[in-house]
mmCIF file of the C-alpha atoms, coordinates in Angstrom:
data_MODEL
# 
_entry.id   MODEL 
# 
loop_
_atom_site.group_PDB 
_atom_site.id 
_atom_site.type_symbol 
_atom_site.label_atom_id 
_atom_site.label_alt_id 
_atom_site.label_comp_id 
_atom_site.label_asym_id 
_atom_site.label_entity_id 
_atom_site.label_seq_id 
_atom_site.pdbx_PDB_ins_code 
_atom_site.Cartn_x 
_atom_site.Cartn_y 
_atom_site.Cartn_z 
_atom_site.occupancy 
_atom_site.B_iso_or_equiv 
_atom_site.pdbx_formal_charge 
_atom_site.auth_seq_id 
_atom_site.auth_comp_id 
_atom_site.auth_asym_id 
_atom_site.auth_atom_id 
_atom_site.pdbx_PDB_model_num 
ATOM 1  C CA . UNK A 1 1  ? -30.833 -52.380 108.701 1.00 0.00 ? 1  UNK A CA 1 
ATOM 2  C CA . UNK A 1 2  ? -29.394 -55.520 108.430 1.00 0.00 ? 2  UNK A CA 1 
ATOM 3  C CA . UNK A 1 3  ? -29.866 -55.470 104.503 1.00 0.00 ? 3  UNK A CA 1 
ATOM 4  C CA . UNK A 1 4  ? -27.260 -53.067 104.359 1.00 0.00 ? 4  UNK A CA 1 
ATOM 5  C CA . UNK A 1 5  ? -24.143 -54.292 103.464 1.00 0.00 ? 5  UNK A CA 1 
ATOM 6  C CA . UNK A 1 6  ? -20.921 -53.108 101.781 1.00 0.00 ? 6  UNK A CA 1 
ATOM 7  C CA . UNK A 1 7  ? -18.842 -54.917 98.746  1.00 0.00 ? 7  UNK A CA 1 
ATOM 8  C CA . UNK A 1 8  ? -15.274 -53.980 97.471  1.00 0.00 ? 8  UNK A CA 1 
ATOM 9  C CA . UNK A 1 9  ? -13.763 -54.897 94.800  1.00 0.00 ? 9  UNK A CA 1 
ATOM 10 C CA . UNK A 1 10 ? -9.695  -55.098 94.287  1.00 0.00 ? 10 UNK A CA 1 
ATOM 11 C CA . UNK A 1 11 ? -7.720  -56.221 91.326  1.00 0.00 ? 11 UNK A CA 1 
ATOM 12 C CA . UNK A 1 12 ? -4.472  -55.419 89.868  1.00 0.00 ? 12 UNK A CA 1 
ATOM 13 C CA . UNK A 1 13 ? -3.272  -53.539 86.452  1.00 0.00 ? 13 UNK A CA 1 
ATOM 14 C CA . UNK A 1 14 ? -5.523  -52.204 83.707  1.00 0.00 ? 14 UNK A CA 1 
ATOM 15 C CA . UNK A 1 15 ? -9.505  -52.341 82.158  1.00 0.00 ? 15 UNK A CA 1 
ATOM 16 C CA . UNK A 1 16 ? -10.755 -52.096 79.149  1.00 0.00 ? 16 UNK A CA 1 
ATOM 17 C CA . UNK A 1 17 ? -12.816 -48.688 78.941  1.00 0.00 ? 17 UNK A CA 1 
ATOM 18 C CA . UNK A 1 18 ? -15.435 -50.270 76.942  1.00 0.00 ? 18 UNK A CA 1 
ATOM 19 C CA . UNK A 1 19 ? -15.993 -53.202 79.267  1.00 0.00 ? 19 UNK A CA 1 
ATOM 20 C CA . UNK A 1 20 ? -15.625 -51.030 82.663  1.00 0.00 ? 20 UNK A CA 1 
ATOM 21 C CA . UNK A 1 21 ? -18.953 -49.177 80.868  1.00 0.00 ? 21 UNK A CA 1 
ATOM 22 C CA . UNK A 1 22 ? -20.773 -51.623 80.141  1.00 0.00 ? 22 UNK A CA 1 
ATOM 23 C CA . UNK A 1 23 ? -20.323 -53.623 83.587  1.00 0.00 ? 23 UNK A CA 1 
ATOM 24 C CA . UNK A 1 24 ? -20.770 -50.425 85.071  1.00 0.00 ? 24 UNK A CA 1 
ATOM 25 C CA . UNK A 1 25 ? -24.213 -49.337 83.281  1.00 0.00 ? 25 UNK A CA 1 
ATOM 26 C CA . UNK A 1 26 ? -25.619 -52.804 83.258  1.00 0.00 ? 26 UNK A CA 1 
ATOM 27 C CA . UNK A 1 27 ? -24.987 -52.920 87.168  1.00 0.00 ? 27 UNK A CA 1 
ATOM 28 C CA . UNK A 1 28 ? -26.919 -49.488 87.417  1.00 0.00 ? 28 UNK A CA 1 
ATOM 29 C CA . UNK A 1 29 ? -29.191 -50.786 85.285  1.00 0.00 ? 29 UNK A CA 1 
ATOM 30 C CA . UNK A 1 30 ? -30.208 -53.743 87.408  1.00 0.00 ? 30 UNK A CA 1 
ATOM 31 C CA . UNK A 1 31 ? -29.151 -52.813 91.507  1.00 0.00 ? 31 UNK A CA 1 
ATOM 32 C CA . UNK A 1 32 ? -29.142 -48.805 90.898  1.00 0.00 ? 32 UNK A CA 1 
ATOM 33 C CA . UNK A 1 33 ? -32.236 -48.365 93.047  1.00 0.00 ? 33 UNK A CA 1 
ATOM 34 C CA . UNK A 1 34 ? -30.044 -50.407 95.804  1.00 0.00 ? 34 UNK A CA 1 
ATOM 35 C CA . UNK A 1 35 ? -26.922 -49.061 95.979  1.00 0.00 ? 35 UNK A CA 1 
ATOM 36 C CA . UNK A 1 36 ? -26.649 -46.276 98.183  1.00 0.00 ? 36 UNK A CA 1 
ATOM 37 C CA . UNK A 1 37 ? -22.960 -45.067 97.468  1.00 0.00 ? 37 UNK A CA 1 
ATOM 38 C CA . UNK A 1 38 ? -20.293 -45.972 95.433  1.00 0.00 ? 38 UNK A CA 1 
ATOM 39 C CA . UNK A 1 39 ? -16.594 -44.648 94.980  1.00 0.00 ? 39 UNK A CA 1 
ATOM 40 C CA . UNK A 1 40 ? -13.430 -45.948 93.199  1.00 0.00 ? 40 UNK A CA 1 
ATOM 41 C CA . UNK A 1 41 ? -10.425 -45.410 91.530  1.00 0.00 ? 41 UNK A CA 1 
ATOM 42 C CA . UNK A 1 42 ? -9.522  -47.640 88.300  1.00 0.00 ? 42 UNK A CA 1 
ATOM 43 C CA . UNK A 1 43 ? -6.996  -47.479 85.816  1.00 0.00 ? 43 UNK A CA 1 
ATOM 44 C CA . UNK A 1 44 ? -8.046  -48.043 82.192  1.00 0.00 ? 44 UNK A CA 1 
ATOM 45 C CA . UNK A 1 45 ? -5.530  -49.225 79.788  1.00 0.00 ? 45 UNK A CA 1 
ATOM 46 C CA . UNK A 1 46 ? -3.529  -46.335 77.771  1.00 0.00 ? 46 UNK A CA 1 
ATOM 47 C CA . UNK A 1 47 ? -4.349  -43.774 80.024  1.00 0.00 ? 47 UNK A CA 1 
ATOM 48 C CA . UNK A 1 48 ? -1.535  -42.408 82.450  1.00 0.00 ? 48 UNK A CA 1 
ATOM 49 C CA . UNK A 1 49 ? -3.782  -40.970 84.532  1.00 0.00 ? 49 UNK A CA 1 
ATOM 50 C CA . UNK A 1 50 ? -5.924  -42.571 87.280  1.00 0.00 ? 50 UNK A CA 1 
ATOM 51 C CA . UNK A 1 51 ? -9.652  -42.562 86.733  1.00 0.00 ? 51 UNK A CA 1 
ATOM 52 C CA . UNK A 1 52 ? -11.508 -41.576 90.166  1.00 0.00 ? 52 UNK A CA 1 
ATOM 53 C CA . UNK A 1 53 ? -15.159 -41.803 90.193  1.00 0.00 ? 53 UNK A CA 1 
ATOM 54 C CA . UNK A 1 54 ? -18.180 -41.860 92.880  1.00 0.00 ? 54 UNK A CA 1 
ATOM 55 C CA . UNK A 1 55 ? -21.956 -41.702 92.453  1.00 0.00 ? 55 UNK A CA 1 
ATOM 56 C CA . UNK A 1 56 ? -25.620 -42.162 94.805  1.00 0.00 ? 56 UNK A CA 1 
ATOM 57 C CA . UNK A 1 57 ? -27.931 -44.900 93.563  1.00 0.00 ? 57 UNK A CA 1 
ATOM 58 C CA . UNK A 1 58 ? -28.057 -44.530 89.730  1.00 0.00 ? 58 UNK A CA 1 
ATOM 59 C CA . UNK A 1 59 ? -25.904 -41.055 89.610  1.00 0.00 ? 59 UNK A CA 1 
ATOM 60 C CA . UNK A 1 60 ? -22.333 -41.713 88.880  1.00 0.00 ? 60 UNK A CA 1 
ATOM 61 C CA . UNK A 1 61 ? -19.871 -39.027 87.488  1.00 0.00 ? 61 UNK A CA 1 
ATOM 62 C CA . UNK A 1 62 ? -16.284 -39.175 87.263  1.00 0.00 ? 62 UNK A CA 1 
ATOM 63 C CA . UNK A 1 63 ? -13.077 -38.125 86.042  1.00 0.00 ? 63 UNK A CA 1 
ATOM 64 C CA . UNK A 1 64 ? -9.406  -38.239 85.475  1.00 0.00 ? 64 UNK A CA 1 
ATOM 65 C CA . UNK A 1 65 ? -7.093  -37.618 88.077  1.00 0.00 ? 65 UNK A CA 1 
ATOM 66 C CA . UNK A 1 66 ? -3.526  -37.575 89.041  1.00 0.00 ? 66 UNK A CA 1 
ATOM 67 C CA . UNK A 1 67 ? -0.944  -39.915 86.765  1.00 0.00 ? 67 UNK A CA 1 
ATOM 68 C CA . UNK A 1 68 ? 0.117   -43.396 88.095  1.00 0.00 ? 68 UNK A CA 1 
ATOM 69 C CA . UNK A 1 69 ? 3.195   -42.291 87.942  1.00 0.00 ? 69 UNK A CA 1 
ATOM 70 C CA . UNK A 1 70 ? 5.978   -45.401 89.419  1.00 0.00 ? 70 UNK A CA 1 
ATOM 71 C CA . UNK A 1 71 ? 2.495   -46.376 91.553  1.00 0.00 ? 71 UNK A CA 1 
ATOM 72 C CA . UNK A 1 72 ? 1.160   -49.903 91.038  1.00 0.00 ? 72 UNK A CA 1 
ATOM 73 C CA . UNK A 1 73 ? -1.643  -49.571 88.484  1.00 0.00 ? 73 UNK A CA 1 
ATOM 74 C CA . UNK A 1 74 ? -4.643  -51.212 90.318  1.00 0.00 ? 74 UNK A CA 1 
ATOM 75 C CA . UNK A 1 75 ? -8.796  -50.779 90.351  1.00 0.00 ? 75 UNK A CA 1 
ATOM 76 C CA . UNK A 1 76 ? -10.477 -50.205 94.186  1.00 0.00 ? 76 UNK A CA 1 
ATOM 77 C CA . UNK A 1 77 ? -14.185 -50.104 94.340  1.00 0.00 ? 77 UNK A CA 1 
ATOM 78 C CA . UNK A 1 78 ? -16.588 -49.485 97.051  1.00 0.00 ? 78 UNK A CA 1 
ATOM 79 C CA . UNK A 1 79 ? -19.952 -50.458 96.851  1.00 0.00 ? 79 UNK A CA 1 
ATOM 80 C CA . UNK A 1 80 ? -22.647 -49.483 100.110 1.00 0.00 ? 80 UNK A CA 1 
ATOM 81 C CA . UNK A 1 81 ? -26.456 -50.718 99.541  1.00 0.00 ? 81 UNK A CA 1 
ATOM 82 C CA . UNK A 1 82 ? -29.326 -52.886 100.756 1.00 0.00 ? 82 UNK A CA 1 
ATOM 83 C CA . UNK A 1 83 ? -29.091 -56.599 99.139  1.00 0.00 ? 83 UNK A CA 1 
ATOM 84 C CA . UNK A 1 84 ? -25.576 -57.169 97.529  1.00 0.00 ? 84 UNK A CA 1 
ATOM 85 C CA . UNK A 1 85 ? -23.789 -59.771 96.875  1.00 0.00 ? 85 UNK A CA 1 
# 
């Protein structure tokens, strides 16, 4: 299907918990029924650990994981669906 596309996202250091919620439930919100998979790992500010999540169209559940430790702190996310941009 040429609709079918995939969009990452990279940046360095921390978000704000708050913010990463609400960009996160308003994108659900509005392209849940066309995302097909998503996975990442973020890091939210004061929190040592790194936050790994992954969900199906409008599922999404996640959790802590290992600390950062010395590693750059950085946010990777993987978007797969019909229609993104």
């Amino acid at each position: 299907d040429e609709e079918v596309s995939s969009v990452g996202i990279t940046t360095p250091g921390d978000l704000d918990s708050k913010r990463f919620n609400q960009w996160m439930s308003q994108l659900l919100q509005t392209k849940g029924t066309d995302i097909f998979r998503m996975k990442g790992i973020v890091s939210i500010a004061g929190r040592p650990e790194r936050f790994v999540f992954q969900g199906v169209h409008m599922l999404f559940d996640g959790r802590p994981d290992r600390n950062w430790g010395a590693e750059p702190r950085r946010n990777q996310l993987i978007f797969i669906g019909r229609n993104l941009d």
